[in-house]
C-alpha positions as CSV (number, residue, x, y, z in Angstrom):
1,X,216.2,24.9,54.6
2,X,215.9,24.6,58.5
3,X,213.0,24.1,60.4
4,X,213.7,25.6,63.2
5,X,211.5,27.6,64.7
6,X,213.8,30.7,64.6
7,X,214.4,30.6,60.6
8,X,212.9,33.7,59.0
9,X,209.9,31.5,58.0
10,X,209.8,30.0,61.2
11,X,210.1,32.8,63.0
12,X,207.3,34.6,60.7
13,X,204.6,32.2,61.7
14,X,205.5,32.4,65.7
15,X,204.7,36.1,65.3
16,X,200.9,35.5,63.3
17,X,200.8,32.5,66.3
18,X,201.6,34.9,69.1
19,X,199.8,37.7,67.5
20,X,196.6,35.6,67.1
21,X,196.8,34.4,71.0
22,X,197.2,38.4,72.1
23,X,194.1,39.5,69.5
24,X,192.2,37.1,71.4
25,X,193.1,37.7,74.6
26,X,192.8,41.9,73.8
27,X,189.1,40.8,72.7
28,X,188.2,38.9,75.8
29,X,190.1,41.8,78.1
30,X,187.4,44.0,75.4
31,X,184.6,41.5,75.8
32,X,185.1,41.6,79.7
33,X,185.0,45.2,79.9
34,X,181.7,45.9,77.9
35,X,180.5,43.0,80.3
36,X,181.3,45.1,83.3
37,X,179.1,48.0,81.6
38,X,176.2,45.1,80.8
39,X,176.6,43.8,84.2
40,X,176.0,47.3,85.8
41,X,173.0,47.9,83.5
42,X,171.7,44.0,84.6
43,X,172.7,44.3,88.4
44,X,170.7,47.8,88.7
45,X,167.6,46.8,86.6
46,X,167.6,43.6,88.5
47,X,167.7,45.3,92.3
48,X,165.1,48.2,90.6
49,X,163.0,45.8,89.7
50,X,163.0,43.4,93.2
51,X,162.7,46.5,94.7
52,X,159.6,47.0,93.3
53,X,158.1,43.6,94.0
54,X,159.2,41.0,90.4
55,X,160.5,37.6,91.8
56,X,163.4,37.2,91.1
57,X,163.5,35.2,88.0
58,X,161.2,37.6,86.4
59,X,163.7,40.7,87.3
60,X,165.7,38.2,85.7
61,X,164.8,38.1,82.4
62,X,164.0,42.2,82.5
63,X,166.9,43.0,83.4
64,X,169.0,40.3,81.3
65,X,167.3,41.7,78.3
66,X,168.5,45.6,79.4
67,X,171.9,44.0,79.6
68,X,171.8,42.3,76.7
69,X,170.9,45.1,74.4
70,X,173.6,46.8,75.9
71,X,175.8,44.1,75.0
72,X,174.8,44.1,71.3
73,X,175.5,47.7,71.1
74,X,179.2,48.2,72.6
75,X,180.8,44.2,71.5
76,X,179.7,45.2,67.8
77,X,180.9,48.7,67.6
78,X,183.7,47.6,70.2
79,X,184.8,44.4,71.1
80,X,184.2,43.1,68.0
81,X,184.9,45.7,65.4
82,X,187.6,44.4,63.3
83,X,185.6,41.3,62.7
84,X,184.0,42.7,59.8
85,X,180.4,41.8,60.4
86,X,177.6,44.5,59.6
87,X,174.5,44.9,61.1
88,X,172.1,42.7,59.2
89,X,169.4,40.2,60.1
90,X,171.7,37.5,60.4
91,X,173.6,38.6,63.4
92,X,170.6,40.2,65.1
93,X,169.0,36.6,64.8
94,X,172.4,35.0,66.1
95,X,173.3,37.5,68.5
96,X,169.6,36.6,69.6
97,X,170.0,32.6,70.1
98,X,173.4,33.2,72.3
99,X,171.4,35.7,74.1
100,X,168.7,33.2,74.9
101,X,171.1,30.5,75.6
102,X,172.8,33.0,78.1
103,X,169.7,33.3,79.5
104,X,169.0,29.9,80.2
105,X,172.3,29.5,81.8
106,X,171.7,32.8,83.8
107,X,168.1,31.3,85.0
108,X,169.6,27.9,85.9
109,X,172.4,29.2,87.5
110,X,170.3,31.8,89.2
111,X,167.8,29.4,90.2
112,X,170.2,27.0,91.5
113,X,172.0,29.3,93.6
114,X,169.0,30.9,94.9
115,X,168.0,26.9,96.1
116,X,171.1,26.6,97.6
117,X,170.0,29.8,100.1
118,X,172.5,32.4,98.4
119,X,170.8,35.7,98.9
120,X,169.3,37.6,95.6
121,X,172.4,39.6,94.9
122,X,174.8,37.2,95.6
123,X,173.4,35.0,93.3
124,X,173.0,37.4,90.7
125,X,176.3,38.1,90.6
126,X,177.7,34.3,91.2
127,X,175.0,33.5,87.9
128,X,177.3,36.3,85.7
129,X,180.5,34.0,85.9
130,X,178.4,30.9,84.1
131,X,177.1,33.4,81.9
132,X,180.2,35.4,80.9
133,X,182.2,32.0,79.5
134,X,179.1,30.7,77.3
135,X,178.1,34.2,76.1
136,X,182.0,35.0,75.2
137,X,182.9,31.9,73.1
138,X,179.2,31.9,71.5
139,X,179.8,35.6,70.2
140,X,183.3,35.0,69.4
141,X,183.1,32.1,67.5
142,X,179.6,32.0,65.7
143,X,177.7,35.7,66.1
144,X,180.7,37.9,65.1
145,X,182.3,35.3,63.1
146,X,182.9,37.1,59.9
């Protein structure tokens, strides 16, 4: 028997390799997409809400929360269909703590950016990159985790 990697067995498991690398990088083409959609409902709710007078890390949270909703919605029924995960409790609770932790990572990037003299929307959007990594891996590997 040969162990070379182009044996039928060998060649089997490059396939469920290769196959596994393109599901995950289909879900995180997926993930980014709804996150353009959550981004648009976060970036608008965020100006709305400056517009009408919030500080900024007030719009913030406001506007994080619109976002985040959002992102429940569309990564469940979406993103992360085939994961097998119903709605329950459980991953409204879990979906919850990566949200919060997002959050923090929003704020402190926000905030930090803000300090540095960026102005509102420029931070905003510089805060979404921070946000994007943590918020991906969290959902992918512990909220939709089947």
């Amino acid at each position: 028997m040969s162990t070379r990697p182009d044996t039928a067995e060998g060649h089997g498991m490059l396939h469920v390799d290769k196959a596994m690398r393109m599901g995950g990088i289909v879900q995180a083409f997926a993930f980014a997409l709804v996150g353009v959609a959550n981004t648009l409902v976060d970036i608008l709710a965020f100006m709305g809400l400056i517009w009408l007078g919030l500080h900024p890390l007030v719009a913030n949270v406001f506007s994080f929360s619109l976002g985040a909703a959002n992102s429940l919605i569309l990564n469940k029924t979406l993103t992360f269909r085939d994961a097998g995960v119903p709605f329950s409790r459980k991953l409204i609770l879990t979906f919850s703590m990566v949200t919060l932790l997002s959050l923090a990572v929003s704020q402190a990037s926000l905030y930090g950016l803000l300090q540095l003299g960026l102005p509102e929307l420029a931070a905003k959007l510089a805060s979404v990159i921070f946000t994007f990594v943590v918020s991906f891996l969290f959902n992918k590997y512990l909220t939709f985790r089947p």
